[in-house]
ZADO-1210 file (C-alpha; in nm, 4 decimals, padded with zeros to 6 digits):
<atoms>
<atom x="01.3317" y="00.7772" z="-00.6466" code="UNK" pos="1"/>
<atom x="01.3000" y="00.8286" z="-00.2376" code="UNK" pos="2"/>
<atom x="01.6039" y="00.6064" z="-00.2313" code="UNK" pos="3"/>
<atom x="01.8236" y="00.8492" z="-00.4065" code="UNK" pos="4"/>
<atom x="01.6493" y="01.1581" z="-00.3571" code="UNK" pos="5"/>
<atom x="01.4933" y="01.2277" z="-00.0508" code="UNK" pos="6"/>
<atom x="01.5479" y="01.5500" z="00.0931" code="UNK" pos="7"/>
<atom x="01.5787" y="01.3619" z="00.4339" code="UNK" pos="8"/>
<atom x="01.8072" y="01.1284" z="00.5331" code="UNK" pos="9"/>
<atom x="01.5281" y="00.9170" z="00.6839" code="UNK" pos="10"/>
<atom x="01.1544" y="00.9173" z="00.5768" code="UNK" pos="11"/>
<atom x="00.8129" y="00.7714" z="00.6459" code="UNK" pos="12"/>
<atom x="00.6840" y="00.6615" z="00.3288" code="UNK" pos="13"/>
<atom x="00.2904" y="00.6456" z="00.2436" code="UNK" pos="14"/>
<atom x="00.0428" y="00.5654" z="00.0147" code="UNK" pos="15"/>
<atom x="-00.2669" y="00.8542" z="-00.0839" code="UNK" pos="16"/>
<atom x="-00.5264" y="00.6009" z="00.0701" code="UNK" pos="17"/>
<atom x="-00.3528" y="00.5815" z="00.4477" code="UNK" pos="18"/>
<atom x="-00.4676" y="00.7437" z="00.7512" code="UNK" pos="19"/>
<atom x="-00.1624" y="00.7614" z="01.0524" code="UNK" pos="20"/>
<atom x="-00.3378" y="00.6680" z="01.3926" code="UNK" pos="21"/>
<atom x="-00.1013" y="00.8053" z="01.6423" code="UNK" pos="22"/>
<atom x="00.2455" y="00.8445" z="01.6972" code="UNK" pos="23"/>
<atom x="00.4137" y="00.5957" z="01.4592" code="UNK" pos="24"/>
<atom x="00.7692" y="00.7152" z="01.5447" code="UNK" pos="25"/>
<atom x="00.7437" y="00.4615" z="01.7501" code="UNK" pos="26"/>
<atom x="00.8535" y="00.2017" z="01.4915" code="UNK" pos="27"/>
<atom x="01.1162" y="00.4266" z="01.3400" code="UNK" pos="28"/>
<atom x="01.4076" y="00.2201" z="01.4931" code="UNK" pos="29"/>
<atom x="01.6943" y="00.3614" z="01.2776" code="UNK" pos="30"/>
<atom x="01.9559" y="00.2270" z="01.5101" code="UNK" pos="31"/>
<atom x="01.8449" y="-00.1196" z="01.4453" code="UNK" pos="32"/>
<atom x="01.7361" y="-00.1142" z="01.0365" code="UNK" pos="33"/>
<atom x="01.7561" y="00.0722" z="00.7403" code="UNK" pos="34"/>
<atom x="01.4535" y="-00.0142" z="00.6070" code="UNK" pos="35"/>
<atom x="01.1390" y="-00.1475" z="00.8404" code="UNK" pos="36"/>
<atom x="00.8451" y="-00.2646" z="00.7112" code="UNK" pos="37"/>
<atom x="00.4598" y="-00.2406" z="00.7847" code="UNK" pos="38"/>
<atom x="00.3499" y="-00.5608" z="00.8405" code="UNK" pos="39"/>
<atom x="-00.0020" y="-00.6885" z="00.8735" code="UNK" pos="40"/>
<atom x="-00.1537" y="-00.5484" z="01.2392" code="UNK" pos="41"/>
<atom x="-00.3345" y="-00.9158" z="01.2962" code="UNK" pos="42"/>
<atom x="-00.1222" y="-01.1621" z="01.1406" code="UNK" pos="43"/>
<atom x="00.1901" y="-01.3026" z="00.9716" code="UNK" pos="44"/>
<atom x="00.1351" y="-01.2819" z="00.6269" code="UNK" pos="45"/>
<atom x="00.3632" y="-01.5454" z="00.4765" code="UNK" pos="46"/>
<atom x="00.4270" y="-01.6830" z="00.1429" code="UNK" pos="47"/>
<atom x="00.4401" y="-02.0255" z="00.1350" code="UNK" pos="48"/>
<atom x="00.2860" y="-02.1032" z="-00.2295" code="UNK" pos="49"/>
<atom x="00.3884" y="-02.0512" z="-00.6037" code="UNK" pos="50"/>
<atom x="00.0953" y="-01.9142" z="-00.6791" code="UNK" pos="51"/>
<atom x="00.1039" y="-01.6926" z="-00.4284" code="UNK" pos="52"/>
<atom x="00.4098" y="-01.5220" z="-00.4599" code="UNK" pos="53"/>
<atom x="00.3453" y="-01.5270" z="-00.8715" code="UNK" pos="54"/>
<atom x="00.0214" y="-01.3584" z="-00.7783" code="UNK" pos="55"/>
<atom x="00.1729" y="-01.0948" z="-00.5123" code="UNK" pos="56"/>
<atom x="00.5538" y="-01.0524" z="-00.5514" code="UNK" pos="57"/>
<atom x="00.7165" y="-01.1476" z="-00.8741" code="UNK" pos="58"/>
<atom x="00.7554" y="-01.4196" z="-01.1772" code="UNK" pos="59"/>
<atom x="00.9170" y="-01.7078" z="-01.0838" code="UNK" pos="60"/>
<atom x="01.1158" y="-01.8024" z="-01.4120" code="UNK" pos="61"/>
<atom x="01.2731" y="-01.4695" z="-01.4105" code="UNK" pos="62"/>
<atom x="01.3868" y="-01.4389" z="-01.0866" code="UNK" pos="63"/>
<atom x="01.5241" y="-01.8040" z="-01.1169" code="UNK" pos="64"/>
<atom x="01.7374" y="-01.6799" z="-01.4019" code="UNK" pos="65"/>
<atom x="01.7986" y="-01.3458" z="-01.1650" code="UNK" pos="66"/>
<atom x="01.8642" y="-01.5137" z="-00.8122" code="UNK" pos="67"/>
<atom x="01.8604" y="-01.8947" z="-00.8477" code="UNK" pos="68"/>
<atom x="01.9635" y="-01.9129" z="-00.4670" code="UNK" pos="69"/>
<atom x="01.6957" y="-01.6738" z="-00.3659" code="UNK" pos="70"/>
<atom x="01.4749" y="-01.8434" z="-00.0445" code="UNK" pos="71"/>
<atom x="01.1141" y="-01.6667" z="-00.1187" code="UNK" pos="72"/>
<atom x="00.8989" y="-02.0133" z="00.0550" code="UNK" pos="73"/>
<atom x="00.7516" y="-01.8805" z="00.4280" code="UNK" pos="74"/>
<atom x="00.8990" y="-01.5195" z="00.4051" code="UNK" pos="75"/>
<atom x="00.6807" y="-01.2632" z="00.5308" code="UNK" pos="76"/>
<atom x="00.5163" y="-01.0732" z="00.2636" code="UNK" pos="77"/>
<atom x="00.4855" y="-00.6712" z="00.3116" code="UNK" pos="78"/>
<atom x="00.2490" y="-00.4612" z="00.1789" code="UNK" pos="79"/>
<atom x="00.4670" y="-00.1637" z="00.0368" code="UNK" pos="80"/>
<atom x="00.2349" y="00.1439" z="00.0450" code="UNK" pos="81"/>
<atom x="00.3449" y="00.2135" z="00.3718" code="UNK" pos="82"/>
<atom x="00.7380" y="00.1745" z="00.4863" code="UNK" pos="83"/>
<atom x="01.0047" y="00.3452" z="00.7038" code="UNK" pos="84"/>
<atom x="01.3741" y="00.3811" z="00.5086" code="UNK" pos="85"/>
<atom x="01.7064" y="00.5576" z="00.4804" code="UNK" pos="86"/>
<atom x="01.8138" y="00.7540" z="00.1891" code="UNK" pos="87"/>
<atom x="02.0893" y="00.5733" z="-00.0107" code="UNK" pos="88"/>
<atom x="02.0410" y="00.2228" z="00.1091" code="UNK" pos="89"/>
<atom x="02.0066" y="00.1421" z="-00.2646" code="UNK" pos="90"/>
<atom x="02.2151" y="00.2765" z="-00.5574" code="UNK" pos="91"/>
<atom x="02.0049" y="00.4153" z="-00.8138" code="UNK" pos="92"/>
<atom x="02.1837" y="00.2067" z="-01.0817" code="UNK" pos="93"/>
<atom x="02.0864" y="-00.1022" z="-00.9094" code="UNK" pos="94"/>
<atom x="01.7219" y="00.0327" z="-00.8541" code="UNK" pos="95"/>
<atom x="01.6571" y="00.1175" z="-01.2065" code="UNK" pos="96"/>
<atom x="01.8433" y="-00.1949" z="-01.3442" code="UNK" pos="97"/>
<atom x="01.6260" y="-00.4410" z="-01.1454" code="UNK" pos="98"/>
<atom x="01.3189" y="-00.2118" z="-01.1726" code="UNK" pos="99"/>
<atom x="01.3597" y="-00.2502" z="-01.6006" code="UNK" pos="100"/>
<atom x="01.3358" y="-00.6141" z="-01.5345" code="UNK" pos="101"/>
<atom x="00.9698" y="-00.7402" z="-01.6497" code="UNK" pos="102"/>
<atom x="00.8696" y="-00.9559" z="-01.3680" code="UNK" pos="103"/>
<atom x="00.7475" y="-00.7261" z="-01.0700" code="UNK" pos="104"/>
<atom x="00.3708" y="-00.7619" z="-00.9205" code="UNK" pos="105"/>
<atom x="00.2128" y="-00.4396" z="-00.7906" code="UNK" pos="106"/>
<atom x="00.4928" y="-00.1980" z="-00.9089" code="UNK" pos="107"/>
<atom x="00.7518" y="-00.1430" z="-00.6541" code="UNK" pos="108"/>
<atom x="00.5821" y="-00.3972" z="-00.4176" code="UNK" pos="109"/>
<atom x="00.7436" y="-00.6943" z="-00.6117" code="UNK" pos="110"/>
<atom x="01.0459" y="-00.5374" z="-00.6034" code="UNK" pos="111"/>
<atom x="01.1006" y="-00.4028" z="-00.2569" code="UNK" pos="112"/>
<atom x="00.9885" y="-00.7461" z="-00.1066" code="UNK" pos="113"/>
<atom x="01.2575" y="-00.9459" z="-00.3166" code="UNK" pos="114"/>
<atom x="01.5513" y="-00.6768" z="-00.2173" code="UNK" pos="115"/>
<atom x="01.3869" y="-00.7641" z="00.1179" code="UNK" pos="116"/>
<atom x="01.4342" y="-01.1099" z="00.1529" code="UNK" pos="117"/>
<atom x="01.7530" y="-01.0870" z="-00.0870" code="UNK" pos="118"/>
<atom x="01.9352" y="-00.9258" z="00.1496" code="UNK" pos="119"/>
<atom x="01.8399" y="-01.1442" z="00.4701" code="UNK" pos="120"/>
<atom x="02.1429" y="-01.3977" z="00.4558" code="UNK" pos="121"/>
<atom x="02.3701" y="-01.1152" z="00.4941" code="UNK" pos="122"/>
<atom x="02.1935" y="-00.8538" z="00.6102" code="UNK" pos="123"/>
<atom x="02.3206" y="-00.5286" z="00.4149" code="UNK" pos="124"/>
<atom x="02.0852" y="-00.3251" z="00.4276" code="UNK" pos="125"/>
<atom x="01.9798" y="-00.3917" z="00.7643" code="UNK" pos="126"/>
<atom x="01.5775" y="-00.4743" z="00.7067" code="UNK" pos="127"/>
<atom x="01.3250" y="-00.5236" z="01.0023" code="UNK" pos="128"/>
<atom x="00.9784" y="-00.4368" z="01.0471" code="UNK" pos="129"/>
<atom x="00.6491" y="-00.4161" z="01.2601" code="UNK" pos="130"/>
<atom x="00.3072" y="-00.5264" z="01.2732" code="UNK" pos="131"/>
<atom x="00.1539" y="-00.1724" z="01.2709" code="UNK" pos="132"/>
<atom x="-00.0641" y="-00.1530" z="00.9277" code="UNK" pos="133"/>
<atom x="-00.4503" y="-00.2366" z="00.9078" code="UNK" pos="134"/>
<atom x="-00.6540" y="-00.3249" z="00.6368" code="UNK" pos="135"/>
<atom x="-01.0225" y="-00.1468" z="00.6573" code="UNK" pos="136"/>
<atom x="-01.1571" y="-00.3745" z="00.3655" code="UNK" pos="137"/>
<atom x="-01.0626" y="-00.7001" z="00.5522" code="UNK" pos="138"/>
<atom x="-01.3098" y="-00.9567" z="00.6196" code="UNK" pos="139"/>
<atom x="-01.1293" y="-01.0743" z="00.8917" code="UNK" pos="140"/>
<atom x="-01.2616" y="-00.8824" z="01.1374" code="UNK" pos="141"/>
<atom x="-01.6186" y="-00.7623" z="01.2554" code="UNK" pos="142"/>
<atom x="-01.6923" y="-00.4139" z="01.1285" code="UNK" pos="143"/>
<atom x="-01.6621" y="-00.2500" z="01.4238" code="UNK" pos="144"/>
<atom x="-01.2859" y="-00.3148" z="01.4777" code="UNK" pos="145"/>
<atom x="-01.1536" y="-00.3005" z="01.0933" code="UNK" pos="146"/>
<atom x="-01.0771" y="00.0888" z="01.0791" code="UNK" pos="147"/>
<atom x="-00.8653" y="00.0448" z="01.4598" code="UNK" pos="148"/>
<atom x="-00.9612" y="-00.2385" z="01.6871" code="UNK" pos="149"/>
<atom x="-01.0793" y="-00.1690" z="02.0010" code="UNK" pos="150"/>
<atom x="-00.8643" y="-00.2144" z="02.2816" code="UNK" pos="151"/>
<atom x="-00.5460" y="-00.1643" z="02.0596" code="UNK" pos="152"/>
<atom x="-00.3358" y="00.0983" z="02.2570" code="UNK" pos="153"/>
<atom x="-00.0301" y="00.1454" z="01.9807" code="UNK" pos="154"/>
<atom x="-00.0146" y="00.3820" z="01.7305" code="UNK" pos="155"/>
<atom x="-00.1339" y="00.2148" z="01.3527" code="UNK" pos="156"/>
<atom x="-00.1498" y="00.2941" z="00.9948" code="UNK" pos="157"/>
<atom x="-00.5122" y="00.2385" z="00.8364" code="UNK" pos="158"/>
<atom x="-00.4032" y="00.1644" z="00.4583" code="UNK" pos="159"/>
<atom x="-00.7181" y="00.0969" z="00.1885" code="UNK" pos="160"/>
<atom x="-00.5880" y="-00.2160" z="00.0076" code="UNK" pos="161"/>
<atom x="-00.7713" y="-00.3428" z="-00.2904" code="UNK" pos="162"/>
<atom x="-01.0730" y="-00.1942" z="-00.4499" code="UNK" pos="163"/>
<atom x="-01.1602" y="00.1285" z="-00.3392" code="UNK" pos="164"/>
<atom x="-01.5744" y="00.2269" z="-00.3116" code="UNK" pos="165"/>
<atom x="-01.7079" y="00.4002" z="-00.5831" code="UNK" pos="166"/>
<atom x="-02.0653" y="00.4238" z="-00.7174" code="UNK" pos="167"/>
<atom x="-02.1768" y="00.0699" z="-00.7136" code="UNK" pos="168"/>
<atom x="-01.9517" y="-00.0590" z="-00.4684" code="UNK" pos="169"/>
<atom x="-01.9896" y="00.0616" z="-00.1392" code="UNK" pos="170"/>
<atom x="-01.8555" y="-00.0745" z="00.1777" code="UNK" pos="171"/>
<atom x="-02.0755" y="-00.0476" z="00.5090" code="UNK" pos="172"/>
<atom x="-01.7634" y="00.1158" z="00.6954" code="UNK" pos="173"/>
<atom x="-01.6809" y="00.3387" z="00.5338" code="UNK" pos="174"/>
<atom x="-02.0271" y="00.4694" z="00.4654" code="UNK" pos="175"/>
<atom x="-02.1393" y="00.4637" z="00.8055" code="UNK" pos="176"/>
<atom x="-01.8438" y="00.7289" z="00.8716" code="UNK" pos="177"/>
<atom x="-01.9453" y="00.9038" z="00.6076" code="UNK" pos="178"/>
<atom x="-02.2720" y="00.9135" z="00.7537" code="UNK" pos="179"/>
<atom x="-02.1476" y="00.9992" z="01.0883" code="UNK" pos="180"/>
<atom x="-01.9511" y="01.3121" z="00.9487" code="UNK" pos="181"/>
<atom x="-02.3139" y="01.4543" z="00.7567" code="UNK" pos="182"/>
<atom x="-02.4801" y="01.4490" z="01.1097" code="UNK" pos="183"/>
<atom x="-02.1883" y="01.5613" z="01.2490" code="UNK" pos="184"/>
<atom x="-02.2333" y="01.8891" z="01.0077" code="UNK" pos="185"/>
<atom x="-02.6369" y="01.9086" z="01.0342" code="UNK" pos="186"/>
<atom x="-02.7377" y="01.7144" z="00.7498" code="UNK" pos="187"/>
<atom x="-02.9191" y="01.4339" z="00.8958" code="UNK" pos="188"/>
<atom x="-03.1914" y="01.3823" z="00.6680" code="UNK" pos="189"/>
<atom x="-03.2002" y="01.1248" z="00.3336" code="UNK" pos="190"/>
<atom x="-02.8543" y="01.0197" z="00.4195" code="UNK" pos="191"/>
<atom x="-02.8000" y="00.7330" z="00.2051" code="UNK" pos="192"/>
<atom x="-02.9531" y="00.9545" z="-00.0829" code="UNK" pos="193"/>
<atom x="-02.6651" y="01.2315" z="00.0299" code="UNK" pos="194"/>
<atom x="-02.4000" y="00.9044" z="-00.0128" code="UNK" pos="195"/>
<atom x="-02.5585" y="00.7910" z="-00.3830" code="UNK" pos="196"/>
<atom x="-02.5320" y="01.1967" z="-00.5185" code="UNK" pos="197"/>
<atom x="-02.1521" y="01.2532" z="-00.3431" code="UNK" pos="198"/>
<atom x="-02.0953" y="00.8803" z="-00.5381" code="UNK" pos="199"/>
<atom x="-02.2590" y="01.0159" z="-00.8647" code="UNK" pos="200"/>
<atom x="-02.0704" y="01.3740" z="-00.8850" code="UNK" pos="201"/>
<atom x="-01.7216" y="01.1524" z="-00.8429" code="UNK" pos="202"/>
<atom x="-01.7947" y="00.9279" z="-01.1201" code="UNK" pos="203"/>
<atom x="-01.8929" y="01.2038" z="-01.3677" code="UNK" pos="204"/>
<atom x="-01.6237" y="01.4104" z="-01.2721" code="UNK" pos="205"/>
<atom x="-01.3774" y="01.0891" z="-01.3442" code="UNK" pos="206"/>
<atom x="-01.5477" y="01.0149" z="-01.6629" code="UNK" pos="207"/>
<atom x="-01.5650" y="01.3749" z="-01.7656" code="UNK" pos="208"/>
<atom x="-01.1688" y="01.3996" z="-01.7523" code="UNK" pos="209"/>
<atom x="-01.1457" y="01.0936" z="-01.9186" code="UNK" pos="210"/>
<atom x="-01.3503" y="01.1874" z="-02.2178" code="UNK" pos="211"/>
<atom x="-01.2214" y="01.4977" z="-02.2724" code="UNK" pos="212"/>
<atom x="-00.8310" y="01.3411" z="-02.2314" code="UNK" pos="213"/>
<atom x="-00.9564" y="01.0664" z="-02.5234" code="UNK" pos="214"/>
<atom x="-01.1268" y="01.3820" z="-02.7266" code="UNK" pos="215"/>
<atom x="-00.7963" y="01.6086" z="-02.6615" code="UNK" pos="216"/>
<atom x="-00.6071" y="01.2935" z="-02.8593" code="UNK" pos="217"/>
<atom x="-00.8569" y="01.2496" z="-03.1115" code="UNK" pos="218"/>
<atom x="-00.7994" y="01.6297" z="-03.2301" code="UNK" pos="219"/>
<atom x="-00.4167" y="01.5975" z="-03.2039" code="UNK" pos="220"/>
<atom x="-00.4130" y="01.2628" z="-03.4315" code="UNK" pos="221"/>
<atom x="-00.6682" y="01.4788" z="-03.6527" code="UNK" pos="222"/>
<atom x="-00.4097" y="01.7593" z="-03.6728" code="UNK" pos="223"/>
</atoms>
């Protein structure tokens, strides 16, 4: 719905599990694009496979039947939870048309990434993008440098792809900030015990919702 309803003409979209790292106006080059997206801060993530863009972007026998002339093989695949647009680029006719269509990985991330390389022959809407978005959970790089690599002087988005840590599954990381912020406040002592309770009240306060959303249902289809 940004496309259509924004109450700006140009906007800075982001996903709940981001973190901006400086100024990312930057990247905002509205007199070159109308829509730029965040690429990968280390890399060129391209699809070059069918069972990669099956497992990432979108099903291939309906977007044959969609798009037969559509050129998907070495594109550069964005992640979509973070993205700089304007307002009105896409009708929302076409939007919800396409967006009905059964085929989509990851929500709007299938979709925005076809309209992407859709629209590269002839260029309306003008699309570009930058390498400014970094992946914490990556294995790619040592520990030290996955939340902002050091000696990186430009602004970055720090975006949690993937599975987030819960009880159960932690990731060193982001528990050693978490354990930097408790001495930070004067609770240094039985720190990873401090992590496990914090970890334990989230997952009963998610399951208590949850049971009492399934026992809310269970007295309306009683009624």
């Amino acid at each position: 719905m940004l496309f259509w309803r924004s109450p700006y003409e140009r906007f800075l979209c982001l996903d709940a599990d981001t973190i901006v790292w400086g100024d990312v106006r930057l990247y905002a080059e509205f007199d070159r694009y109308d829509f730029i997206a965040a690429f990968h801060l280390k890399s060129n993530l391209l699809i070059e496979t069918t069972e990669e863009v099956e497992r990432s972007v979108f099903d291939l026998e309906a977007i044959h039947r969609l798009n037969p002339d559509l050129n998907w093989c070495g594109k550069e695949f964005a992640n979509c939870g973070v993205f700089f647009a304007r307002r009105g680029i896409f009708l929302e006719a076409q939007l919800m048309k396409l967006r009905q269509t059964d085929c989509w990985r990851c929500y709007e991330q299938g979709l925005l990434n076809y309209l992407r390389w859709q629209a590269s022959p002839i260029d309306i809407p003008r699309f570009g993008g930058h390498q400014m978005q970094l992946f914490p959970a990556e294995r790619t790089c040592v520990p030290a440098d996955r939340f902002f690599p050091r000696g990186h002087q430009l602004p970055v988005i720090v975006h949690w792809m993937g599975k987030k840590p819960k009880l159960g599954r932690g990731f060193r990381a982001a528990n050693d900030y978490r354990k930097l912020f408790l001495k930070m406040t004067g609770r240094s002592n039985w720190l990873q015990s401090r992590l496990f309770l914090e970890d334990l009240k989230v997952w009963l306060q998610r399951h208590h919702r949850s049971l009492q959303r399934k026992w809310q249902r269970m007295k309306k289809a009683k009624g």
